[in-house]
C-alpha positions, 0 to 999 in steps of 0.5 A, a space after each residue: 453701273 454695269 453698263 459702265 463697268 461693261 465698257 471699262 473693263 473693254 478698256 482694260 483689253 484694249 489697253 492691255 492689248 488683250 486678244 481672244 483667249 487671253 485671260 482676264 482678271 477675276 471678277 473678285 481683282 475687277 471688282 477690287 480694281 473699280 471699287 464695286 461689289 462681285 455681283 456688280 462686275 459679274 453682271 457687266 461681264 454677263 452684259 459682255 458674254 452676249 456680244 462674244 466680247 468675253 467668254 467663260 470657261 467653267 471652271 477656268 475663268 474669264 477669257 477675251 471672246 472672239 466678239 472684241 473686234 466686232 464692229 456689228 453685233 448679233 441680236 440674241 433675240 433674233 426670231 427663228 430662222 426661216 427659208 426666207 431668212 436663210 436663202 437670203 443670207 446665201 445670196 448675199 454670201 453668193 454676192 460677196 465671197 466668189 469676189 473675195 476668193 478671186 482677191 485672197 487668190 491673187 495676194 495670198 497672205 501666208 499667215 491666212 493661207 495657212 489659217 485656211 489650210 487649218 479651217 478647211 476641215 471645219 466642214 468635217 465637224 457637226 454644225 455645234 461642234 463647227 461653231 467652236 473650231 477657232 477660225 471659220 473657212 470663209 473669214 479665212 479666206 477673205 483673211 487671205 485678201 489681205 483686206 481687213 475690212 473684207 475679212 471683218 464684212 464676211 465675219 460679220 455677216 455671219 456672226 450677225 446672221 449666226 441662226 441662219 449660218 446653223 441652219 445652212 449647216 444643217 441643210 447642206 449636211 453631205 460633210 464630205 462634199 463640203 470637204 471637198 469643196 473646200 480644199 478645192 477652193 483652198 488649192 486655187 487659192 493656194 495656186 493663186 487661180 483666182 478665176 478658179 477660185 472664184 468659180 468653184 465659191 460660187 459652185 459651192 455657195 449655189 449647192 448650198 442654195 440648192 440644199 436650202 431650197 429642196 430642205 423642209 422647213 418647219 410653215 412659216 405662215 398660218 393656215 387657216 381653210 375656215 377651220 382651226 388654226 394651223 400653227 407653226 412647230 416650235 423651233 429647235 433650242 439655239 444655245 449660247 454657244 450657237 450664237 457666241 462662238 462664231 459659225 463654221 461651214 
């Protein structure tokens, strides 16, 4: 039933063209609407909370979350990250986004251009904090392409790997070099540089990976030299917000 009821009510956004931060309905009107009990409605918005589908505000109501484009879904399951897990998302971002940003520099939508010039001091905000700021500085960018599906692949690709991004964060933590690296990037693009564009995303991505490299991580495998097993510490608390709202750089 609340699975049903999960995707009437995205339906209804869909078909009221709703859009995140808009408001819905309460869960007493949506309850009303489809004829079920609160409770029932309560535990189908639950359901669409862990995608990023709808968020709730306390004591505001329910609002179209950031997740109700989204063709992938994180896994808020996902094991704690590791070195491995993190250094590959840093490959596969060193792979996609150099490319994207010689794209964005070369078309330069100005709606995007400006959401970038807006993103660009996420990097100023601790890693929690960032994951709130409305618009991420690397979807903004391949926004900037003018290609949907670009700006939805980095999106994903982040949203998916959403532990690893709060992990980079915290390793590459020099707030004012990423800054700066930043409005580098944001003034090729700006200046329609696209081979500068492209190589200082790749210089930004490989410092990141350098960061990732030289950081500590907690032993991602037990030892054993014959003696008591070596456990792995616990890993740090990821909240819901960590996974829901998006990761900054």
């Amino acid at each position: 039933m609340s699975e049903r009821l999960a995707d009437n009510i995205v339906e209804i956004i869909r078909s009221e063209r709703l859009g995140h931060g808009d408001a819905l309905a309460s869960s007493r009107d949506l309850a009303r609407r489809f004829g079920v009990t609160t409770p029932t409605v309560r535990e189908a918005l639950r359901r669409l909370e862990a995608t990023g589908v709808v968020e709730f505000r306390h004591g505001s109501g329910t609002y179209v979350g950031p997740g109700i484009g989204r063709r992938l879904m994180a896994n808020p399951h996902l094991p704690r990250s590791t070195r491995a897990s993190v250094l590959e998302l840093v490959e596969a971002r060193l792979v996609l986004e150099p490319a994207v940003a010689a794209a964005a520099a070369n078309v330069r939508m100005a709606e995007a251009v400006r959401e970038l010039e807006s993103a660009a001091s996420n990097a100023l905000h601790p890693p929690e904090e960032s994951l709130r700021r409305a618009v991420h500085f690397h979807v903004a960018l391949a926004a900037a392409s003018g290609n949907t599906l670009l700006r939805e692949a980095v999106e994903a690709l982040l949203q998916v790997r959403a532990h690893d991004q709060v992990e980079i964060r915290h390793r590459y933590n020099d707030r004012a070099r990423d800054h700066a690296e930043h409005l580098e990037i944001l003034d090729a693009v700006r200046d329609g540089d696209a081979a500068a564009a492209e190589r200082l995303t790749r210089t930004h991505l490989v410092a990141i990976r350098e960061a990732v490299l030289a950081a500590d991580f907690p032993a991602e495998e037990p030892e054993n030299d014959g003696g008591d097993e070596v456990r792995d510490s616990p890993a740090a608390p990821i909240t819901s917000a960590t996974l829901q709202e998006g990761t900054q750089k």
